[in-house]
Backbone as JSON Lines, residues from 0, in Angstrom:
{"i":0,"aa":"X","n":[-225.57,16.21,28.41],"ca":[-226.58,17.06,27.82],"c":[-227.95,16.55,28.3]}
{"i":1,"aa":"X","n":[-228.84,17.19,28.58],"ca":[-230.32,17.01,29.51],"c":[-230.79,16.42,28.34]}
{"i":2,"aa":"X","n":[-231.36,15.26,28.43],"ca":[-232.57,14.69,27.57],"c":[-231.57,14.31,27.4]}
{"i":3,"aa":"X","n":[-230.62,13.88,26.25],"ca":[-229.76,12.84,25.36],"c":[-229.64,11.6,25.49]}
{"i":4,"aa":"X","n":[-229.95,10.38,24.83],"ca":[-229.82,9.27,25.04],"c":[-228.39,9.01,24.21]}
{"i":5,"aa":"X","n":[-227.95,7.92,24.94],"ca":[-226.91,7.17,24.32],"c":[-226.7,6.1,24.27]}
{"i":6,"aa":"X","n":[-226.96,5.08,22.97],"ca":[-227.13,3.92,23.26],"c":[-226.12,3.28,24.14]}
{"i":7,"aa":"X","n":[-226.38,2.03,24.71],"ca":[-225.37,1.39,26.0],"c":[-224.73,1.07,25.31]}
{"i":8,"aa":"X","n":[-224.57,-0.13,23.41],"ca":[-223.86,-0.21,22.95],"c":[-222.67,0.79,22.66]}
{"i":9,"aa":"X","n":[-222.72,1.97,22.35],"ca":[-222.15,3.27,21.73],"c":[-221.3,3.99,22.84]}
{"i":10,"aa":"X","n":[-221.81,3.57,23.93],"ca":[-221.1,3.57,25.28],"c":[-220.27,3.34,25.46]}
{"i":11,"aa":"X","n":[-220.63,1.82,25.37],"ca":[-219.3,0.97,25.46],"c":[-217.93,1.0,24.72]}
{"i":12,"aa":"X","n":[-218.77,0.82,23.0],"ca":[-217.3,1.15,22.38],"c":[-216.58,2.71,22.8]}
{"i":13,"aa":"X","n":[-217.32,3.71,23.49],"ca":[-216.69,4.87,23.6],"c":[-215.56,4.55,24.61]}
{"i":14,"aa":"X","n":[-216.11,3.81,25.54],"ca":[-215.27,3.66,26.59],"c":[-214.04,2.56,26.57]}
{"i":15,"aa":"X","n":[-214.67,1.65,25.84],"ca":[-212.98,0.73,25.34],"c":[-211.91,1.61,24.27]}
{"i":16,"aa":"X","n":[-212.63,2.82,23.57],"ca":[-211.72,3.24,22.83],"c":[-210.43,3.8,23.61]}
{"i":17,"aa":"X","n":[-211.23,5.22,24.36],"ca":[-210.66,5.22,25.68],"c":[-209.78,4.92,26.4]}
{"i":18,"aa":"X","n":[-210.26,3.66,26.61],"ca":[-208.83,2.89,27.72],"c":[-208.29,2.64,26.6]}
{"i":19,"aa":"X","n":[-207.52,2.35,25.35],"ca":[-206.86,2.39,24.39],"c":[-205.76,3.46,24.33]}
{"i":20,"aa":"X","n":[-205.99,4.45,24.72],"ca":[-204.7,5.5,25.05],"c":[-204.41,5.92,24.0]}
{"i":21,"aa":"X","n":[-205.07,5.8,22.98],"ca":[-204.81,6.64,21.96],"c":[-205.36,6.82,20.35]}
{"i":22,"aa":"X","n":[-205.27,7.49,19.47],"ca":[-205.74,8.42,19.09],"c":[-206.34,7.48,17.96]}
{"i":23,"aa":"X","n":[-207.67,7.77,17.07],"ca":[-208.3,7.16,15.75],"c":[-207.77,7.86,14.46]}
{"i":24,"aa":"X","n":[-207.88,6.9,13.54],"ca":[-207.87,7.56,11.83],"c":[-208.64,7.9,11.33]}
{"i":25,"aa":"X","n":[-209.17,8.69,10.65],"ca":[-210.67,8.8,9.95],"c":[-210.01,8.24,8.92]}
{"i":26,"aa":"X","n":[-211.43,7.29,8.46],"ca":[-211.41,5.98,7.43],"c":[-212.09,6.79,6.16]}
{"i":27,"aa":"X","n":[-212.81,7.58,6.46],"ca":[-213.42,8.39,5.38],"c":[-214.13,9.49,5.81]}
{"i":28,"aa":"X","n":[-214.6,10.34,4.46],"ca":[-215.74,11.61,4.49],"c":[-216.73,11.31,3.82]}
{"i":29,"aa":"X","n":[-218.03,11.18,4.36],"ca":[-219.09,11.13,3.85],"c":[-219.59,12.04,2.97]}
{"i":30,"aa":"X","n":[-220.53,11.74,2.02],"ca":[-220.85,12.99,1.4],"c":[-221.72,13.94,1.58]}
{"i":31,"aa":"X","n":[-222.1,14.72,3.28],"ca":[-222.11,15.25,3.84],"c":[-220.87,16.21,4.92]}
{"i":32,"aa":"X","n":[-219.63,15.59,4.16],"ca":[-218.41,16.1,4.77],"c":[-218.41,15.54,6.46]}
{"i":33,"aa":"X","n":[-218.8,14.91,7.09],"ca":[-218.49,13.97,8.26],"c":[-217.47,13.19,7.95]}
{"i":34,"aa":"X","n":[-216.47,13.31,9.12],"ca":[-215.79,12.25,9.34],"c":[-216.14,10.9,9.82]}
{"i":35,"aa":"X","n":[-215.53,9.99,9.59],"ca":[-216.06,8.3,10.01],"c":[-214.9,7.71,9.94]}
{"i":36,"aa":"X","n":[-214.73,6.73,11.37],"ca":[-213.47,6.07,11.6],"c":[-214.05,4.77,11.91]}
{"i":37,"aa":"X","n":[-213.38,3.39,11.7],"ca":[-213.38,2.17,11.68],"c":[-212.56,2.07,13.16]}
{"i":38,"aa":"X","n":[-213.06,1.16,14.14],"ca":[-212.14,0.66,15.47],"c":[-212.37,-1.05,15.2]}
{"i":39,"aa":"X","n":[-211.72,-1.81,15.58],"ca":[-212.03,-3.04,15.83],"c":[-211.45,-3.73,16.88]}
{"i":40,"aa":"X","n":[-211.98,-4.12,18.03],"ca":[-211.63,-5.18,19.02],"c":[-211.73,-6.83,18.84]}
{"i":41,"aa":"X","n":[-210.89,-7.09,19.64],"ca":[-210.68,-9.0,19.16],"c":[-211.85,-9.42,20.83]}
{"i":42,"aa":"X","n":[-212.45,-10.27,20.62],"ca":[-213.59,-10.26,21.88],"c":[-212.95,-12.01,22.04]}
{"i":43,"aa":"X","n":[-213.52,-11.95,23.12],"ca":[-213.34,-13.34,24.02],"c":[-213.14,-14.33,23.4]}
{"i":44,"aa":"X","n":[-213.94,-14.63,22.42],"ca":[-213.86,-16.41,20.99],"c":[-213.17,-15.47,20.2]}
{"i":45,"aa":"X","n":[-212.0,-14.5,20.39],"ca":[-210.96,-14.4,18.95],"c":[-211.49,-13.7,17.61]}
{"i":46,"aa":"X","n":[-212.01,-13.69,17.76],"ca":[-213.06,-13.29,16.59],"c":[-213.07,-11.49,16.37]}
{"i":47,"aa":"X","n":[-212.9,-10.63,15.21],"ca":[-212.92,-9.15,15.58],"c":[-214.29,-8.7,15.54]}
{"i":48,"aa":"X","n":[-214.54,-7.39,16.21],"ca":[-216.02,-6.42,16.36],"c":[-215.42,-5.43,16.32]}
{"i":49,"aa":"X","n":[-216.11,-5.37,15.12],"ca":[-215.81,-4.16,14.02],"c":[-217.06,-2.57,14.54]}
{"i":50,"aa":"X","n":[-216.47,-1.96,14.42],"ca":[-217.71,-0.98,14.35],"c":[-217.08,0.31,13.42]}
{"i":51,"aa":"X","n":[-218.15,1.47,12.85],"ca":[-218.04,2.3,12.07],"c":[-218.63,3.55,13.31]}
{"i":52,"aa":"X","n":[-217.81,4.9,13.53],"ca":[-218.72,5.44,14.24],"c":[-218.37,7.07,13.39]}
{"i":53,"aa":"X","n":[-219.25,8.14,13.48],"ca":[-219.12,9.55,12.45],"c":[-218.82,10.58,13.76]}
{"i":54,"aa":"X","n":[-218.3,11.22,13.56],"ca":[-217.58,12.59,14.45],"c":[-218.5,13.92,13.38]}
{"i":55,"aa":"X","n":[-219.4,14.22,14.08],"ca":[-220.24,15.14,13.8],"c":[-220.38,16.76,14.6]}
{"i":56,"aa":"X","n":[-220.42,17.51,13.79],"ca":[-220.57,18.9,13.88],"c":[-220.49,19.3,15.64]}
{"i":57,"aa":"X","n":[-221.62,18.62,16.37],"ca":[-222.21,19.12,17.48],"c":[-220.8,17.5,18.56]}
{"i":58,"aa":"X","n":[-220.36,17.55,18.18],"ca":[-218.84,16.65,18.88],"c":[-217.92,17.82,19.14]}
{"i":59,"aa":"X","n":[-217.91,18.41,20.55],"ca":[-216.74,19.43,20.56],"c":[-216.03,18.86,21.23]}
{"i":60,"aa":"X","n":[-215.49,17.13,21.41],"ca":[-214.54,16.89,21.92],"c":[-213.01,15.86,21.23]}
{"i":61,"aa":"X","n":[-213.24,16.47,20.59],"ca":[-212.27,15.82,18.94],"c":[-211.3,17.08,19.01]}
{"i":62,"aa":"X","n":[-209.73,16.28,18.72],"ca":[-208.97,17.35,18.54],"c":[-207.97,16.49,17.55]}
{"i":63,"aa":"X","n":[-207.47,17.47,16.61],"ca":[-207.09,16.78,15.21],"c":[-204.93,16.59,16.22]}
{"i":64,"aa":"X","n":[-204.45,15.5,15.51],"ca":[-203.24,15.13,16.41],"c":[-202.37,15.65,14.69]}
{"i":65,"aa":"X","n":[-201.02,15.46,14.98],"ca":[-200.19,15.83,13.86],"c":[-200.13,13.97,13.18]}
{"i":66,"aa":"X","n":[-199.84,14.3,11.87],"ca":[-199.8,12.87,11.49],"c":[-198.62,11.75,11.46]}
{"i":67,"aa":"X","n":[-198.53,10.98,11.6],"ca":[-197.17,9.99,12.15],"c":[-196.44,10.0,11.06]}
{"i":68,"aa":"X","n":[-194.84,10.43,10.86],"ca":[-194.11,10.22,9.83],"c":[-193.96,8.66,9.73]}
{"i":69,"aa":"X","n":[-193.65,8.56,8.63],"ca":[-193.49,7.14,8.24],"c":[-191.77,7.06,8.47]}
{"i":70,"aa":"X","n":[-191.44,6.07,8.56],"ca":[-190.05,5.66,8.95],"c":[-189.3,5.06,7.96]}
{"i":71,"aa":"X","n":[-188.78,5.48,6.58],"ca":[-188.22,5.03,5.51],"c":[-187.01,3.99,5.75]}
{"i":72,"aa":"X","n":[-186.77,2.66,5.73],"ca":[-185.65,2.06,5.78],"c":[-184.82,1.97,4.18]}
{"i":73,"aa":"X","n":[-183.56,1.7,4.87],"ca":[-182.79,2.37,3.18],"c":[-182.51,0.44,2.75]}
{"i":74,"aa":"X","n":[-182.25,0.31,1.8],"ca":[-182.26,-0.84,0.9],"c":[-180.8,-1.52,1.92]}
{"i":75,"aa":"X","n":[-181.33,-3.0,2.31],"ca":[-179.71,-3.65,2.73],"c":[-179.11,-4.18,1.8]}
């Protein structure tokens, strides 16, 4: 988009999500009805980096996935 900045940080996590291959949870709805999902990577000293990022209105590149059945094991 002409003019748009994007921070380099915001970048980045876009692009490690990315190579991840696959898909986020939304962690919550704001009370503006936005979605917001939690990612966290483990970085070089072990340690996690956490980030919070919102999937907003003007995002037309979000597509909702079906949700993962859970896998019930029966009592041994």
């Amino acid at each position: 988009m002409p003019g748009y900045y994007l921070h380099p940080w915001t970048k980045g996590v876009f692009k490690r999500l990315i190579a991840r291959k696959r898909s986020v949870r939304i962690s919550w709805i704001d009370d503006y009805g936005a979605p917001w999902y939690v990612c966290r990577f483990r970085m070089k000293n072990g340690k996690w980096d956490e980030h919070q990022l919102g999937v907003f209105d003007s995002d037309n590149n979000w597509t909702m996935v079906k949700s993962r059945k859970k896998i019930s094991r029966k009592a041994e």
